[in-house]
BADRENTOR-753781 format. One line per 10 residues: number of its first residue (from 1); for each residue x, y, z of C-alpha. Coordinates in steps of 0.05 Angstrom, whole numbers. Example, Ala and Ser with C-alpha at 12.3 -4.5 7.8 and 13.67 -1.06 7.14 Angstrom:
! BADRENTOR-753781
1	246/-90/156 | 273/-21/143 $
This chain:
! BADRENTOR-753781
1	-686/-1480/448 | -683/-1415/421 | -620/-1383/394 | -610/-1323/352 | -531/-1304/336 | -493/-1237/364 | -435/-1195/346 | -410/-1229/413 | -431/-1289/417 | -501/-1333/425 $
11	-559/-1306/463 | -596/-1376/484 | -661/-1384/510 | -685/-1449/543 | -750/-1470/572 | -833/-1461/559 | -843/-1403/504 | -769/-1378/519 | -767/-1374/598 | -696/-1353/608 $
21	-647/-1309/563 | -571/-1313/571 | -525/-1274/536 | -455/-1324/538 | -396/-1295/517 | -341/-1338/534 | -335/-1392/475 | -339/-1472/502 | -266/-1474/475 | -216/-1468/544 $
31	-167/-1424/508 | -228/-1366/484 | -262/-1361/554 | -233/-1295/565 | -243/-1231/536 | -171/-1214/512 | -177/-1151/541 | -196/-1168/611 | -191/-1229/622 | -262/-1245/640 $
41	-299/-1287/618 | -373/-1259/614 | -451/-1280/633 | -512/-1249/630 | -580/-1281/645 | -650/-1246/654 | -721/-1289/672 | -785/-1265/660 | -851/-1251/708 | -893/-1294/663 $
51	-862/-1366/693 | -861/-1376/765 | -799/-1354/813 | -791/-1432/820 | -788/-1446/739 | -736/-1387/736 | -693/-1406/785 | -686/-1478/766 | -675/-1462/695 | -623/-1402/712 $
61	-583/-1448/743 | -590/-1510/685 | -577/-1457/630 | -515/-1427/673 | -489/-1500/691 | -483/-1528/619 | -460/-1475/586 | -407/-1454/637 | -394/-1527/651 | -326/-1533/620 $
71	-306/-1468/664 | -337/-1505/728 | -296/-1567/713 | -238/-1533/705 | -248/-1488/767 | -266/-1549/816 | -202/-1583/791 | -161/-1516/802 | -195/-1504/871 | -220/-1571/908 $
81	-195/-1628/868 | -154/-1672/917 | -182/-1637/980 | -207/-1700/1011 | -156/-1737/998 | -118/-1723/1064 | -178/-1697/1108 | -232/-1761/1099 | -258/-1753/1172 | -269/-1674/1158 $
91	-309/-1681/1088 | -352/-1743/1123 | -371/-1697/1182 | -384/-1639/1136 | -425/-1684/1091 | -467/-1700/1152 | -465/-1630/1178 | -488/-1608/1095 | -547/-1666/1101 | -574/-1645/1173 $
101	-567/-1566/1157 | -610/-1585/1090 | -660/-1613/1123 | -664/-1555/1173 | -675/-1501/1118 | -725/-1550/1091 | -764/-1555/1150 | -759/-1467/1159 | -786/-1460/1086 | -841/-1507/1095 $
111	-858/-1467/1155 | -846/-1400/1127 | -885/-1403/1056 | -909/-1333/1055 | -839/-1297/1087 | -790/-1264/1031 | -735/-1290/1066 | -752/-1364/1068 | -784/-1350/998 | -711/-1326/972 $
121	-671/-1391/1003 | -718/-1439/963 | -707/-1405/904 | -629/-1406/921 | -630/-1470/939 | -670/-1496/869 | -620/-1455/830 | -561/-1490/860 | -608/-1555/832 | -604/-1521/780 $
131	-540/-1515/759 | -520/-1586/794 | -570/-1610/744 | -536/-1571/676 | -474/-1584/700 | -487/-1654/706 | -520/-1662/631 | -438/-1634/609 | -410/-1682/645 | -453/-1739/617 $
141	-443/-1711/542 | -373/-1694/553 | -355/-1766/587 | -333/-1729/655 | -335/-1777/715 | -354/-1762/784 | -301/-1746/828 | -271/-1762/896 | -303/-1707/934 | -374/-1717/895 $
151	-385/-1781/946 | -393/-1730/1008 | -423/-1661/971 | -442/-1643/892 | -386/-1609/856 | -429/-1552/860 | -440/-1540/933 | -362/-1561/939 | -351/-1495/893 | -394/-1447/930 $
161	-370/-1469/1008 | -302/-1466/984 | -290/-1392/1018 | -318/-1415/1082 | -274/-1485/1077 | -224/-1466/1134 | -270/-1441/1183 | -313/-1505/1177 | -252/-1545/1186 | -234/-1516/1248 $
171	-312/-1516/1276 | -329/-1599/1253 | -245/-1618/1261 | -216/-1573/1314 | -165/-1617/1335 | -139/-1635/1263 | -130/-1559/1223 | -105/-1569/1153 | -133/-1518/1122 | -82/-1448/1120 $
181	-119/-1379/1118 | -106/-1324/1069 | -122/-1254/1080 | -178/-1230/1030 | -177/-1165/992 | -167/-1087/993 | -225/-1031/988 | -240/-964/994 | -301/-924/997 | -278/-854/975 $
191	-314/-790/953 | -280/-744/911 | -241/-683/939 | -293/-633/911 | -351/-682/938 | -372/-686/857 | -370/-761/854 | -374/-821/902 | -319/-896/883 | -326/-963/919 $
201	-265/-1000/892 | -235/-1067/910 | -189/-1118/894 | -187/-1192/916 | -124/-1228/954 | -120/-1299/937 | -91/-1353/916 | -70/-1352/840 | -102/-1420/817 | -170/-1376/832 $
211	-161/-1331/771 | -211/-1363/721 | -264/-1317/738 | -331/-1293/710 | -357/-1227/707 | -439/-1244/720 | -506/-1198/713 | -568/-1234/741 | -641/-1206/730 | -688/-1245/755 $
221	-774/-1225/760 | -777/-1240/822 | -843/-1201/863 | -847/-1200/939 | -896/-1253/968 | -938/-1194/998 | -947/-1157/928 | -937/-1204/870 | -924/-1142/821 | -873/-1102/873 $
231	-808/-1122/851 | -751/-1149/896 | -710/-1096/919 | -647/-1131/891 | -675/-1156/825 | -620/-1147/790 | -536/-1160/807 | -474/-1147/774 | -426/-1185/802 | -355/-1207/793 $
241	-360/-1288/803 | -323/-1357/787 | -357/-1408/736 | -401/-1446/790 | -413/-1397/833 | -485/-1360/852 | -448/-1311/885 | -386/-1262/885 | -340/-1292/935 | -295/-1227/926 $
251	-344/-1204/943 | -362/-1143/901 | -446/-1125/878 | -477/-1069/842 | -546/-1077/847 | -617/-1059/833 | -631/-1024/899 | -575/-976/891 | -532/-1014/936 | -461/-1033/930 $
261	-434/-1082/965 | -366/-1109/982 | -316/-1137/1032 | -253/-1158/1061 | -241/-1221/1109 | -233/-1219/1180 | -190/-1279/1224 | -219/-1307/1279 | -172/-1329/1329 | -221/-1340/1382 $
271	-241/-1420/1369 | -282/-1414/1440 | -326/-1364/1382 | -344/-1435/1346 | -372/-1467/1402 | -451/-1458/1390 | -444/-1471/1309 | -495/-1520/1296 | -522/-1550/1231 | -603/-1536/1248 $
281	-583/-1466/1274 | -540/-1436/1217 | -545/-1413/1134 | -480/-1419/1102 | -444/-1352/1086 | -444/-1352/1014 | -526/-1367/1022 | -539/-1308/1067 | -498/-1257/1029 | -551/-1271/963 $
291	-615/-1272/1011 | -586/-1199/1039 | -571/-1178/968 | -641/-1195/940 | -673/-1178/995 | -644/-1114/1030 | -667/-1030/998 | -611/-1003/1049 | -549/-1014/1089 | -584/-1024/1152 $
301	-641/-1078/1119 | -575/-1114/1091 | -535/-1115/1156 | -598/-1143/1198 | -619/-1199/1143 | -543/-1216/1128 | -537/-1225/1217 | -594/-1278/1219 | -565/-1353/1227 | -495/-1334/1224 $
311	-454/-1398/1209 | -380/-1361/1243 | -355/-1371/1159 | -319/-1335/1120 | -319/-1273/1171 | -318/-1209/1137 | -327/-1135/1148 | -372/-1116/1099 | -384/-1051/1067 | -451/-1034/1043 $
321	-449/-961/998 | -527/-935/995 | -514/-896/927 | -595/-866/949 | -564/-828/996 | -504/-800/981 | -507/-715/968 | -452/-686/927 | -406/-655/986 | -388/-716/1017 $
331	-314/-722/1045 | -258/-771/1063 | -254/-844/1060 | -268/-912/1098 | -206/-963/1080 | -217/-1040/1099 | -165/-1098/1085 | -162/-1151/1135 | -158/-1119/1209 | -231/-1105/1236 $
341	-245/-1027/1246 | -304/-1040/1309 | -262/-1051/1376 | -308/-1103/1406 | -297/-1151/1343 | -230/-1139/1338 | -226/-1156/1417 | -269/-1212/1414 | -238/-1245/1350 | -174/-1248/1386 $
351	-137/-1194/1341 | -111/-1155/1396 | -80/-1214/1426 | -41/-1222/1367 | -29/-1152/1364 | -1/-1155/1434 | 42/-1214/1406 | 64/-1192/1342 | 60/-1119/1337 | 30/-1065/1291 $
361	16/-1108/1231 | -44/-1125/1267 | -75/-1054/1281 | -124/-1034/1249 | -98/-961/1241 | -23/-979/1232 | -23/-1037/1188 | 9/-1031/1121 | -48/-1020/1080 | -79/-975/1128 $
371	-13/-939/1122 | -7/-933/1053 | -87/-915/1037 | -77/-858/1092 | -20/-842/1050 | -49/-840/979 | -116/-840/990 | -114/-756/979 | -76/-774/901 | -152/-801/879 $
381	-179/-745/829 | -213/-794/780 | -222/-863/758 | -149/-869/731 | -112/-854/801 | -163/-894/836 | -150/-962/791 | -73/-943/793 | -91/-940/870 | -116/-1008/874 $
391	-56/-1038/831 | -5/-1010/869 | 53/-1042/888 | 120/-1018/891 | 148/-1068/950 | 227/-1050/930 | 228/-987/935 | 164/-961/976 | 192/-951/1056 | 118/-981/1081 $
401	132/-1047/1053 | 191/-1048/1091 | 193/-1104/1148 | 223/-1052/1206 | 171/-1008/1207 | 115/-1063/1238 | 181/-1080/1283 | 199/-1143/1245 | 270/-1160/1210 | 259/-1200/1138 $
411	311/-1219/1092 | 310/-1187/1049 | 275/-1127/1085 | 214/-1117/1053 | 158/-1160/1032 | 109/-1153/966 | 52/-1180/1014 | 63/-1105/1048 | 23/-1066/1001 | -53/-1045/965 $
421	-41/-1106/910 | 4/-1162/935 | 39/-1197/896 | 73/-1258/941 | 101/-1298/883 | 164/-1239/879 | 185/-1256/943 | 247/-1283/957 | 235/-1357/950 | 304/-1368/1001 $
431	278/-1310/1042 | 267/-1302/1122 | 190/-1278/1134 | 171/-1271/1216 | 103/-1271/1195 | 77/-1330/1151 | 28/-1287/1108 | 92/-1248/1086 | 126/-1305/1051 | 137/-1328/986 $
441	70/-1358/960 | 26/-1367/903 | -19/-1314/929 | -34/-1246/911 | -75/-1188/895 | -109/-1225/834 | -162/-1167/806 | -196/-1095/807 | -260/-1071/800 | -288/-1000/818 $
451	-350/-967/803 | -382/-899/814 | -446/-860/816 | -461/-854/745 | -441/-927/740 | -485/-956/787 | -546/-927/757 | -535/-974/697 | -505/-1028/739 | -432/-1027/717 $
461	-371/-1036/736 | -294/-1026/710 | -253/-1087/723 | -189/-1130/707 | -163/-1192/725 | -98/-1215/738 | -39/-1199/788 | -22/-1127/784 | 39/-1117/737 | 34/-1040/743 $
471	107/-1024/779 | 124/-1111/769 | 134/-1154/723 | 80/-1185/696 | 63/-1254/726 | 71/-1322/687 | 59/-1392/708 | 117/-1434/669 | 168/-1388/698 | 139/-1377/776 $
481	158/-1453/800 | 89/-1463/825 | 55/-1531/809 | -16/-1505/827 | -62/-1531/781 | -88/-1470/736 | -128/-1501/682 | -161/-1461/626 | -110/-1398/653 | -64/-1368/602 $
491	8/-1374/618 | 12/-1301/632 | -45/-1252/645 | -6/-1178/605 | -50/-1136/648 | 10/-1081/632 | -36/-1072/569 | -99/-1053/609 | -77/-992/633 | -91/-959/571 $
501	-154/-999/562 | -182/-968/635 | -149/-906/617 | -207/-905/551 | -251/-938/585 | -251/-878/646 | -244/-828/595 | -309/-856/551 | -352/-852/622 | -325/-775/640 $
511	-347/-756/573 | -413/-794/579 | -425/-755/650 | -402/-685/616 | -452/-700/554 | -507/-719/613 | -498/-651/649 | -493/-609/577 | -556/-647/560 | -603/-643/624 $
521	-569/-560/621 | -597/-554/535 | -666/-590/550 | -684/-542/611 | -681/-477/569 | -711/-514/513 | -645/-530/463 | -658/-555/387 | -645/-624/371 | -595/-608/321 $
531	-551/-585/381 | -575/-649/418 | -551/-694/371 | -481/-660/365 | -468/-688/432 | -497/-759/418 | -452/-759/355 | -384/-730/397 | -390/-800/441 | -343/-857/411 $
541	-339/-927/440 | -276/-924/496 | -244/-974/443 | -247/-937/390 | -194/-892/426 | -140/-940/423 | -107/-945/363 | -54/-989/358 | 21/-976/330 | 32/-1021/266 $
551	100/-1031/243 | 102/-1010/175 | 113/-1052/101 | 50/-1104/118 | -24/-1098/114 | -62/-1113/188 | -127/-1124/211 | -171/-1132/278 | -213/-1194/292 | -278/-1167/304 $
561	-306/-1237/337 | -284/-1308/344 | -279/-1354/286 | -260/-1422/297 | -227/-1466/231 | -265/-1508/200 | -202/-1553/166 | -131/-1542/155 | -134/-1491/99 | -168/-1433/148 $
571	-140/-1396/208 | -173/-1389/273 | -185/-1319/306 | -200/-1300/374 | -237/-1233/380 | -197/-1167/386 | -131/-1188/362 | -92/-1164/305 | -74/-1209/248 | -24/-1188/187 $
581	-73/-1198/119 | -60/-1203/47 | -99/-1214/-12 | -91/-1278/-53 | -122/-1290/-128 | -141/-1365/-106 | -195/-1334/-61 | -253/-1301/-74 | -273/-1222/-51 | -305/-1251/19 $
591	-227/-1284/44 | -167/-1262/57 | -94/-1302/74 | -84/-1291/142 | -11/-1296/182 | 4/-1306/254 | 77/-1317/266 | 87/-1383/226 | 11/-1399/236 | -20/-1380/168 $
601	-99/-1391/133 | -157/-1363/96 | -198/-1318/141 | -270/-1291/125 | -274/-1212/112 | -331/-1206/153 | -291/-1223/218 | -250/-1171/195 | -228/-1097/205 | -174/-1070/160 $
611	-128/-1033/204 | -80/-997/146 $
């Protein structure tokens, strides 16, 4: 192996002359797997041309499973753990269902050796080997035995099918449905009011044992069969993940071709819709949505790749944003969050029966979200309103989270379910909810993420994770009565904080866009580089522009990176937080005594940066 240290953390590379490269910034330790300001942990892995698509996609997915594997372990046991326990005669017939639907995509790709799209499912299928395979060498070295669920699919697989769990239950089971649904996410696709810019924002609905979460960039060389130096159209991914997966599962992608791509789940009420789901006539969900990613230069390549061998899982209306084609004078918006938009889906899925049953909440135009976006959507003017857009929820006092006006009566009146960002854990615990969804849960509105046209050149994204604590209190697991298991969570995620983190953070990117325009305007009638440089110097990082408020009479510092204690007499650090400092004559010029509350230690300089 090949490993060279960072400022943030260990860039590793594995295999024949260095095949792979990933950047790993979440530290092995449970408790330092999130950045503290965001609370994402953070992957990026890049292959090269020179080793074969086969070579890089088996060793992506060994390098990603063992060094994630502590985060996979720790998200199985948070999301599948115990599943089986109750449903044996569903997790035999989807292990059958899994072996016979293997053997079918086996069969197509033996068939199909010079098609891109059977190309792309054997590399997708040898990078879930892959990381089976790494994950499986941290188990071994960490004394981790297999568990219940292992006996019908890998841990893996288990992982990645999760999202399409309670559809398969009711296709293989019908007559025994365990398995409760959750609605999935809010998004918006809205251009500016002057047409200047383009946003595709998001945020995921789910359950909160879900929240240990991975923000992912995968490059891989991958060529099309036809021309082996003609890149992939999707080469590249950023991607907002969980430790295990190979895909988004919000889902939210900025990619290589321009594209952005993201979703919100759709209910299918029709079972008769189930009837012709077969395992040697299907790809699973999560398995076409990377194949349509990779393969797919526009929306319409992406929608007819994405519709082949439709498994009826994890139904969503997707949104695919072609940033190619978007010309500055573009107006209005396209909302999405749960109700399907296209009347022959939303006949044939059975929503307007249970509009016809239960009223507004299920219209697509009258819903509360659609409400509320039709409402607010005009308030978007930059990056700022559109993330305080996303994290809205003001269920107490706003009148369309109120009960009556989708003609129901709740007790108490109003529902924190009714709104952009749920939060369900702030409902009444004692309360009366006609609709189920409504109730008090351990669900929510768990994250944000938004990007926009400068952005998406460079593949980036602006998100946070967390339930929204923007109007509400922030969330926290000892005192929300929930016994979910949440391991390698922090008690409480103070996303409060991150408001002035996005706040820098959108203010860093509009100065980077005016400093673009100034530039492109100095080099077309021929500027000087001294005036060129002024603007490269005039950029600061977006942290630099939050300074912190330190209560006076004591001496503080920032921990620039991670530092882990190596005995008793030193003090750990975890990157970005602030320490109080002092300087003792039993140490020598490269330590200082460090305090935190009644925790106290020698700490290297070097991990240091003196505040006052």
């Amino acid at each position: 192996p090949l490993v060279k240290s960072t400022a943030f953390g260990s860039i590793v590379g594995l295999g024949v002359g260095g095949a792979l490269e990933m950047q790993r910034v979440a530290n092995r330790e449970v408790g330092r797997a999130y950045n503290s300001k965001t609370y994402w942990a953070k992957l990026e892995l890049t292959t090269y041309d020179r080793f074969s698509d086969e070579i890089q996609s088996v060793m992506s997915g060994i390098l990603e499973g063992y060094i994630t594997g502590e985060l996979i372990h720790m998200n199985y046991r948070n999301n599948i753990e115990g599943l089986c326990d109750k449903r044996q005669r569903f997790c035999e017939l989807l292990k059958q269902f899994k072996e016979n639907n293997t053997k079918f995509v086996e069969e197509m790709i033996a068939k199909n050796k010079n098609n891109d799209y059977w190309h792309q499912l054997d590399l997708i299928y040898k990078q879930i080997n892959g990381l089976e395979a790494g994950y499986h060498l941290w188990k071994v070295q960490n004394d981790i035995k297999n568990t219940t669920e292992s006996q019908y699919l890998s841990e893996i697989f288990w992982i990645n099918v999760g999202s399409e769990m309670y559809n398969l239950e009711r296709i293989l089971t019908p007559d025994s449905t365990t398995l409760r649904y959750r609605d999935h996410c809010s998004a918006i696709v809205k251009p500016l009011a002057d047409g200047s810019d383009l946003f595709v924002a998001h945020n995921t609905w789910s359950g909160l044992e879900t929240m240990l979460r991975v923000m992912k960039r995968y490059s891989f060389a991958f060529n099309t069969v036809a021309n082996k130096t003609k890149k992939i159209a999707g080469h590249s991914v950023s991607f907002s993940s969980s430790p295990g997966f190979i895909f988004s599962g919000d889902d939210y992608y900025v990619l290589s071709s321009k594209l952005v791509v993201q979703e919100t789940t759709n209910h299918n009420y029709n079972q008769s819709l189930y009837q012709h789901i077969r395992a040697d006539n299907i790809l699973f969900e999560f398995i076409r949505n990377v194949v349509a990613n990779r393969l797919a230069d526009s929306g319409k390549e992406w929608t007819d790749l994405f519709a082949q061998y439709n498994s009826g899982t994890y139904n969503n209306q997707f949104m695919i944003v072609d940033y190619k084609l978007f010309k500055k004078g573009t107006k209005g918006y396209w909302a999405s969050y749960n109700v399907p938009y296209f009347k022959d889906i939303y006949d044939r899925s059975g929503n307007a029966e249970e509009y016809a049953k239960l009223g507004p909440f299920y219209s697509y135009n009258d819903t509360a979200r659609a409400l509320i976006f039709r409402r607010d959507q005009s308030k978007i003017v930059d990056l700022k309103t559109l993330f305080s857009l996303m994290r809205y929820n003001d269920f107490k006092k706003d009148p369309l989270s109120e009960c009556r006006i989708y003609n129901k009566v709740c007790v108490p009146p109003y529902s924190a379910d009714l709104s952009i960002a749920a939060r369900n854990d702030l409902n009444d615990v004692n309360g009366k909810y006609p609709i189920d969804g409504w109730a008090h849960r351990a669900e929510g509105a768990t994250d944000a993420k938004m990007t926009n046209s400068s952005m998406v050149e460079e593949l980036e994204l602006l998100a946070v994770s967390g339930p929204t604590d923007q109007q509400q209190p922030p969330f926290q697991w000892s005192k929300s009565g929930f016994k979910n298991n949440h391991f390698g969570q922090p008690d409480s995620n103070h996303v409060r904080c991150l408001n002035d983190f996005v706040t820098a953070q959108i203010a860093f990117y509009a100065r980077c866009n005016q400093h673009m325009c100034d530039l492109q305007r100095e080099l077309s009638t021929g500027a000087n580089i001294s005036s060129i440089r002024g603007h490269v110097n005039d950029l600061t990082s977006p942290s630099d522009d939050i300074k912190p408020t330190l209560p006076p009479g004591k001496r503080y510092a920032k921990a620039l990176y991670d530092y882990d204690s190596k005995d008793g007499t030193e003090l750990s650090l975890l990157a970005n937080e602030v320490i109080i400092v002092s300087q003792s004559v039993d140490l020598d010029a490269d330590w200082m005594q460090g305090e935190r509350g009644a925790q106290k230690g020698r700490v290297p300089l070097a991990y240091l940066e003196i505040l006052n």
